[in-house]
N, C-alpha and C positions, 0 to 999 in steps of 0.2 A: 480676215476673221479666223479665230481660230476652229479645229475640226472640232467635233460633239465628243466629249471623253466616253473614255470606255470605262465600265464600271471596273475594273479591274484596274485603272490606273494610280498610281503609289499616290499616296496625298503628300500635299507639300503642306507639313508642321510648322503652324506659327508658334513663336512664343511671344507673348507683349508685355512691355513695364511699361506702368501707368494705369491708372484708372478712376480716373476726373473726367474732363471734359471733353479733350483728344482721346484717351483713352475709350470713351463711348464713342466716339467716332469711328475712330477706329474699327473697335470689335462690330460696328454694325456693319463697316465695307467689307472684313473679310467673311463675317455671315453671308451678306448679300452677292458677292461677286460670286460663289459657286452658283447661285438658284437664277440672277441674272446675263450670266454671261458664259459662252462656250467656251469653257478657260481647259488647257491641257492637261492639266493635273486639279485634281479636285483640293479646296485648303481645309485643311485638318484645325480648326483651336485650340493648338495642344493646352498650354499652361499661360497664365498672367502670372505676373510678378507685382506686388505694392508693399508700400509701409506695412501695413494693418490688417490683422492676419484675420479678424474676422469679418473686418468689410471686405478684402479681396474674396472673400469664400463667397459672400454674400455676390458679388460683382462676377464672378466668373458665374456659382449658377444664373442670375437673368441673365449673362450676354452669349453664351453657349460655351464658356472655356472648358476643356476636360479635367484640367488638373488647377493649383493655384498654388504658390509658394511665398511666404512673407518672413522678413527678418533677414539678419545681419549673413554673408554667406550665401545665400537663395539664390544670387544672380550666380553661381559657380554652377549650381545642377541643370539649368539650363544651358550652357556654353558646353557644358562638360557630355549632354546627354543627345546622343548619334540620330536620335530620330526627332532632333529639333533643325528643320534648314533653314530660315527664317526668321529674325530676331526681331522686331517692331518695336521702336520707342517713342514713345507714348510721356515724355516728361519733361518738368522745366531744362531749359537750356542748362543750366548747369553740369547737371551726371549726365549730358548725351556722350562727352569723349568718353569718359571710361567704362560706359556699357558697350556704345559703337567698337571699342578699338577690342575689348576683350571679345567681342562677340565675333568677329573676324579675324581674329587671331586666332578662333576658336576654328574653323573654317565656314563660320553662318554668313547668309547673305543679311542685309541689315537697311531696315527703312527707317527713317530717321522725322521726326519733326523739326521744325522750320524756326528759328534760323538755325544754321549746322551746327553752332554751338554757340555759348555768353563773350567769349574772346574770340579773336582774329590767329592767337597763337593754340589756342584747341582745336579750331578749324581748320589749321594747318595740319596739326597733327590727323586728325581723321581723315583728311583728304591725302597726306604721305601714306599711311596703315591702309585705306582704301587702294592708294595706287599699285602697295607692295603686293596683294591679296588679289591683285586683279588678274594677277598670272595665275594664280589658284581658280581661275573663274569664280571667283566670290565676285558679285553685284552688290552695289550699293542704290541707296533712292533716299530721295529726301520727298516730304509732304508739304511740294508747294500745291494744292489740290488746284487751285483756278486754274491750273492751265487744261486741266480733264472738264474746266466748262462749254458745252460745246462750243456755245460762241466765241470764247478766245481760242479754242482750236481752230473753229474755222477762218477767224482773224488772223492766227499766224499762218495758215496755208494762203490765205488772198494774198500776205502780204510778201509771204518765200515763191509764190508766181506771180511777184511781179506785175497786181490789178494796181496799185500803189504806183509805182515806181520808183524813182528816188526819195528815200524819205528825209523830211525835214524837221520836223517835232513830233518829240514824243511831251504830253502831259500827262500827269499821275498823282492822284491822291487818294489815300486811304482816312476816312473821314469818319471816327467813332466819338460817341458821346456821355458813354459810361463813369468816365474818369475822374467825374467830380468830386468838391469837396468831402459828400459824404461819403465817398467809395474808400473803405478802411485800407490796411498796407498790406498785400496783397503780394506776393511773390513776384508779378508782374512789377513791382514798384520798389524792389530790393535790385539793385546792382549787381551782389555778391549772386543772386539766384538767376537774375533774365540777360544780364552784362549792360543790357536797354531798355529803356522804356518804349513808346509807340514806335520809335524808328527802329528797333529790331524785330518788333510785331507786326509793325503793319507794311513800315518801308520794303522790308524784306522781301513781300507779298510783291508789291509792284515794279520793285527793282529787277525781280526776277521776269515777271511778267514783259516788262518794258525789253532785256532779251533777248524773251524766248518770244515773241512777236518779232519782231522786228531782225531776229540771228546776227545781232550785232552785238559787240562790247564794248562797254564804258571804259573810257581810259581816261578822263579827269571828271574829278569834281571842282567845280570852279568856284563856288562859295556855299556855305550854309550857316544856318542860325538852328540852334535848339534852346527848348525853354523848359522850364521845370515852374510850371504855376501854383501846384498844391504842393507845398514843401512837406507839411508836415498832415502823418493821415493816421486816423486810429487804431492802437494795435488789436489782433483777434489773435484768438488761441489755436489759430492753425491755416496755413496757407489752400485753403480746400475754403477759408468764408466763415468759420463760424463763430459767432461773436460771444463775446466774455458772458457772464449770464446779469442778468435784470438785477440793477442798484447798484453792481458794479461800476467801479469809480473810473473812467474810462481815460488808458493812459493813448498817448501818441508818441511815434516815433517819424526818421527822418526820410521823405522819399527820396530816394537819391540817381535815378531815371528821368529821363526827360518823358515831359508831358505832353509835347511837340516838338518833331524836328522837319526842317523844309532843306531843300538842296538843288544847286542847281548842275549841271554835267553835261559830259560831251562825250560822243560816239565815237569810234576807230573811221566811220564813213565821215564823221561831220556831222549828222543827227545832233542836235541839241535838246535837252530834257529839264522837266525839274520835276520834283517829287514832293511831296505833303503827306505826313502821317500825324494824326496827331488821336488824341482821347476826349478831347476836351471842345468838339465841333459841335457844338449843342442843334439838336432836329435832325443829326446826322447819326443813324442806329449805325450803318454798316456799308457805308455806301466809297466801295472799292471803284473806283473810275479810273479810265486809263484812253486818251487820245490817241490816235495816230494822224498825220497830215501830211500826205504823201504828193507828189508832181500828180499825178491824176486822180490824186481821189483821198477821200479821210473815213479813217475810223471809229468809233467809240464804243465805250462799253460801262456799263454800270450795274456791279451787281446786284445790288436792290431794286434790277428789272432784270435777274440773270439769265434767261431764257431769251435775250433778246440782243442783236447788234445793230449797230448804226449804221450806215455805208452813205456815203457821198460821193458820186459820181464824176468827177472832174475832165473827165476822157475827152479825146475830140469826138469821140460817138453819139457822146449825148446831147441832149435837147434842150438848147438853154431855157425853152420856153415851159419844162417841165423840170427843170434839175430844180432838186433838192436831196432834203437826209430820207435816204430810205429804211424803215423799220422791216430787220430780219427774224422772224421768229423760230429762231435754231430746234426746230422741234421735230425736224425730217429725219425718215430712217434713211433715207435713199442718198442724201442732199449733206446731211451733218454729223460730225463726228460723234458717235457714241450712242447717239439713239437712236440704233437698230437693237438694242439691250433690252429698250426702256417701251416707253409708250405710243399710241396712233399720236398724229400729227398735234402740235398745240394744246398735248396732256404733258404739261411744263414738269419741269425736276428741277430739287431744292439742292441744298447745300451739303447734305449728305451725300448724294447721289455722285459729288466729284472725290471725294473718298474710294467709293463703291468703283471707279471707274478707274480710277489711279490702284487701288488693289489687283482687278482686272489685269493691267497693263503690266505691275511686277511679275505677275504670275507667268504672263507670257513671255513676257522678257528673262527671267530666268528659265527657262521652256529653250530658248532662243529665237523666240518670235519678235514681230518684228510690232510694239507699241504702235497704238494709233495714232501718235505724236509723240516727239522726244519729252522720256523722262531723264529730270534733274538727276544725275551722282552724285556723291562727295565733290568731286572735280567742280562739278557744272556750280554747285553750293556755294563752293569757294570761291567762285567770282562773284557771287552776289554780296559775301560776306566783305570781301573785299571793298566793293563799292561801299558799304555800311559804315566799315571802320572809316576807309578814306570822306566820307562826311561827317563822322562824327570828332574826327581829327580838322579837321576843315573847320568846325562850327568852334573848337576849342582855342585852334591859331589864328582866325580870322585870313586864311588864307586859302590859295585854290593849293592842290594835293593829287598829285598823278599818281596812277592806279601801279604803277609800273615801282615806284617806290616803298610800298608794300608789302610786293612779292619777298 
């Protein structure tokens, strides 16, 4: 844990572009992680960046930003201005390469939203400009926040000491229900804006997870299927939701994103996987699940009970006469990553709180402290994104696609 700062210590200045939905995420972790956590340098809100010069004014006063810049050029006074360290993006996958790369060229350290970017060849590029900057000690981070859940922290440390053993399945599904007919077309459901539909939203998530649990890599995908079930969805006057007004004659255009993509895969150990992402699991809000099945024992996890892990016993220790799935309620200061922050025992923490925790860990990681569990780079990104492409290149050939072909 990090020491108690000194009031005198230099604040480390964010800047963030975005201000929707990640973007309120956002701006509540880095609020939160100074008042929660003994962080080395205290984070300053310097400036947000957005479209809309008077919703961003509007958006910086409630989230505490000091300053706000909107319009064509904006993103230069940031890049450009010495007491910004820290650049946060906060937006659809399309502009993350050329805010990412100008902002590290700039000499900022840069956190990124999830997937690294809409293409395989932007992601390349961020991850080369990342790599060149890294001699500069400029850091990167990408916002896979589950992994700052405690119980998939604690799930990857059972499973990098070896309670597991050798692992032999990973299962994985990100299982949302929003996507229906009537959900209009939505930036999420443009190609040119997301590069994916649920398999770069959701698959991402688990593909990383899958991992960073388990600190192993994917090196084929052996088959997949994607589908696009709502082709056609109704256009609105702005990727933010807001619909055309009342009597208006309501046009539709083309989704061009998959609606679900499934895939199956194979580890550098032999581990074999499959994956499920889809929008269209109807009674499924949010329900991110991820298995492990290890020689002595299995895991599970399901974030629509995130405060909680699974553990199955397999050991020659145990009791046949009493083995089963043990419920772990990750809510220990003593015992579990992250809440010594947070609250007494079994005062659960929501979905915000893995933002909050993941802010925490850049801060100390640029510090040069040592994260309570590895965070994602550019680098670390680019294998996930990897896997993404090589299943959605999979699902288009009807064939298996080694990761290695790719590179």
């Amino acid at each position: 844990m990090a020491k108690r700062i000194a009031r005198t210590a230099t604040p480390l200045s964010v800047a963030m572009v975005g201000s929707q939905f990640m973007g309120r995420a956002h701006s509540n972790a880095w609020s939160q992680a100074n008042k929660f956590f003994n962080l080395p340098r205290p984070v300053h809100q310097h400036t947000v960046f957005a479209r809309d010069p008077e919703a961003t004014a509007d958006f910086a006063q409630r989230w505490g930003w000091s300053h706000h810049v909107s319009g064509s050029g904006s993103f230069d006074q940031i890049t450009s201005n010495p007491d910004i360290a820290l650049v946060d993006l906060a937006t659809p996958n399309h502009v993350h390469m050329e805010h990412a790369i100008a902002a590290i060229e700039a000499g900022k350290h840069v956190t990124c939203e999830k997937p690294l970017a809409g293409t395989l060849d932007e992601a390349r590029q961020m991850m080369q400009a990342a790599k060149k900057a890294k001699r500069r000690k400029v850091q990167t981070f990408v916002w896979f926040n589950y992994r700052r859940c405690p119980a998939i922290a604690l799930a990857h440390r059972m499973v990098q000491a070896g309670t597991l053993g050798k692992i032999y399945h990973v299962r994985a599904s990100y299982l949302q229900d929003w996507g229906g007919p009537d959900t209009p077309l939505l930036w999420r459901f443009q190609s040119k804006f997301a590069g994916s539909g649920a398999h770069g939203d959701l698959n991402a998530h688990i593909v990383d997870l899958a991992r960073f649990i388990t600190g192993d890599s994917i090196v084929e995908v052996t088959g997949a299927v994607a589908k696009t079930f709502v082709t056609k969805r109704e256009i609105i006057s702005d990727t933010a939701g807001t619909k055309p007004r009342r009597g208006a004659k309501k046009k539709f255009g083309k989704s061009t994103v998959d609606d679900c993509t499934l895939f199956l895969a194979q580890f550098k150990s032999g581990t074999v996987a499959s994956f499920e992402a889809t929008r269209l699991a109807t009674g499924n809000m949010n329900r991110n699940r991820i298995e492990i099945n290890g020689e002595y024992g299995s895991l599970r996890f399901d974030l629509e009970r995130m405060n909680e892990l699974e553990y199955f016993d397999a050991s020659d220790s145990s009791n046949a006469a009493t083995q089963g799935w043990t419920n772990i309620m990750c809510t220990n200061a003593d015992a579990h990553p992250y809440v010594h922050a947070w609250w007494p025992d079994a005062h659960i923490i929501g979905y915000e709180h893995t933002f909050v925790n993941q802010a925490a860990d850049c801060v100390n990681a640029i510090a040069g402290n040592t994260p309570e569990v590895p965070l994602p780079d550019f680098a670390d990104a680019f294998e996930t994104q990897l896997v993404l492409e090589a299943a959605m290149v999979s699902a288009r050939e009807r064939c298996a696609i080694a990761i290695k072909e790719l590179r």
